[in-house]
C-alpha positions, 0 to 999 in steps of 0.5 A, a space after each residue: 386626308 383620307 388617304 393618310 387615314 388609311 395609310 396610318 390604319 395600314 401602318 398601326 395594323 403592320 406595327 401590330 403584327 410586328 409586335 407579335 413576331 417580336 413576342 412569339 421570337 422571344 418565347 421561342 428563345 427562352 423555350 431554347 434556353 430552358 429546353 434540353 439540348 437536341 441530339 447530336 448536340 455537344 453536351 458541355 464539359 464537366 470537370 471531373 471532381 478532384 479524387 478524394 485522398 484516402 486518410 492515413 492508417 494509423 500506425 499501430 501502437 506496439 502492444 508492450 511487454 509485460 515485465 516482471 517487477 522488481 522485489 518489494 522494497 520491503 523485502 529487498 536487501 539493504 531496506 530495512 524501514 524508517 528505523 534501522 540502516 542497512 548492515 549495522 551491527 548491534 545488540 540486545 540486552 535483558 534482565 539476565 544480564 542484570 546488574 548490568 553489562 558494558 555494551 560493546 563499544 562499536 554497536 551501532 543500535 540495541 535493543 532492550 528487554 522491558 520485561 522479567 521474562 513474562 508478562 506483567 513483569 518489569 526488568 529491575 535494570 531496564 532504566 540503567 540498560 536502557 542509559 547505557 544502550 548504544 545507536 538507535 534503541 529499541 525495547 522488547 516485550 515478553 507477550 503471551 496468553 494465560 488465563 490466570 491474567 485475567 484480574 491484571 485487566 483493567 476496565 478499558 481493555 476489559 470493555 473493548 473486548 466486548 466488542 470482539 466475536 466468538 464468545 467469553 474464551 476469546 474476548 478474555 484473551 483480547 482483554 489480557 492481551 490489551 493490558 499487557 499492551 498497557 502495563 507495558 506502555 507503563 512500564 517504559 514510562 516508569 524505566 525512563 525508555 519511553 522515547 523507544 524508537 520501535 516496540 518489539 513483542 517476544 513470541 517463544 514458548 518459554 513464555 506463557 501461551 494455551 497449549 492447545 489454542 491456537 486461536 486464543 493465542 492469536 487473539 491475545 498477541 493480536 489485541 497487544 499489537 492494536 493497543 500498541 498501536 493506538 498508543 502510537 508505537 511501531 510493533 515488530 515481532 521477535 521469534 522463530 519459523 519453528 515457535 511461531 508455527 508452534 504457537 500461532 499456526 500459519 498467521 500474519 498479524 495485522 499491524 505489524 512492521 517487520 520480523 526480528 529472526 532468531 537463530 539466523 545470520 543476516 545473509 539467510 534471512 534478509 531480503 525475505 519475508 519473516 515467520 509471520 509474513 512481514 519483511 525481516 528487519 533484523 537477524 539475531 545470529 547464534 554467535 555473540 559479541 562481548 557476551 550479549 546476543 549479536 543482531 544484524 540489521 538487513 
């Protein structure tokens, strides 16, 4: 039995031994997984990144070119608003040919005079002209500044005017020029003719204006526009380069829909602007028809 004993001792102290091999192995295997590879050693293979593509260059967006634009339809040939087709032939008609005159029979519009050549005053035939026009009607109004109408103003125009700068001269042109906007709104209702397509307003020096003001004047034909306006009337203008100059200078109402010309045949004038800055709608020319004053529309 003491034999075994020390053989089991011998045995226990190998099986330590062993056991401490197995670990110093161990450590020494997993230094090697851990270490870096010695010299000379291969290095393992690195699959090169695939190479990145480079993003296409936009195409470069052509720069465009400017081109000229075509007229304003407002001047172009052929256009003559909401009111009057391209090239028709008409008339215009006033209290010099009062009793009356028989209308041409192919006319295909006209215009009415309203006025007994100033201001304030009504055509004794503007109802029978006005029944008897041919196309599309119209009517004009004879305007005009003069002081001594001053006591034609009633108190609507009179307080509006109060509102406008520059002083009593100025605000005494506005006021007249407003009732001679009412008196004329009156005057349409009175003759039957209040179903106008369009008002026109007569601008020449045979009507009454200050000879030295131009700015008075302004003031007046200005104020007549507005409250025709507000009555909810289209406003043009009838005149000539030479008058308008004359009695307004180098101006352009505000308000104002287009020019009547007169004196002028259609192919001088339309496609133009008129005398006061806006399109020309209509051409009076010298020659007349069945003895009234022939108009062209543009």
């Amino acid at each position: 039995m003491g034999r075994f004993q020390l053989t089991g001792a011998v045995l226990a102290v190998a099986v330590l031994l062993a056991g401490l091999t197995a670990c110093d192995s161990g450590q020494a295997v997993t230094a090697g997984l851990v270490a870096s590879p010695a010299a000379g050693s291969p290095s393992p293979s690195v699959r090169p990144s695939p190479t990145a593509r480079p993003a296409p260059t936009p195409r470069r967006t052509p720069t465009p070119v400017p081109t000229r634009p075509g007229p304003h339809p407002a001047v172009a040939p052929g256009w003559v608003g909401p009111v009057y087709p391209p090239r028709l032939h008409g008339y215009d008609v006033s209290y010099p040919q009062c009793p009356g005159r028989v209308p041409p029979a192919g006319a295909t519009f006209s215009i009415i005079g309203a006025n007994n050549g100033k201001a304030f005053s009504a055509n004794p035939c503007l109802r029978t002209e006005w029944l008897t026009a041919r196309g599309v009607r119209a009517v004009y109004f004879n305007s005009g500044y003069d002081p001594d109408n001053a006591g034609k103003v009633n108190p609507d125009c009179a307080g509006r005017s109060q509102y406008q700068a520059g002083g009593p001269d100025r605000q005494l042109a506005y006021a007249i020029g407003c009732a001679e906007a009412v008196f004329a709104v009156a005057t349409l209702a009175g003759g039957g003719a209040s179903r106008t397509v369009m008002i026109w307003l007569d601008v020449e020096q045979s009507n009454t204006w200050d000879p030295a003001n131009q700015d008075l004047n302004r003031m007046a034909l200005q104020a007549e526009i507005d409250e025709l306006a507000a009555y909810g009337h289209m406003v043009g203008i009838y005149s000539t380069s030479f008058q308008w100059q004359a009695i307004l200078g180098d101006w352009s109402p505000a308000g104002v829909v287009a020019d009547w010309v007169a004196g002028q045949p259609p192919q001088a004038v339309c496609g133009t602007p008129g005398f006061s800055g806006h399109p020309v709608w209509i051409a009076q020319e010298l020659d007349t028809w069945a003895g009234l004053d022939s108009d062209w529309t543009c």
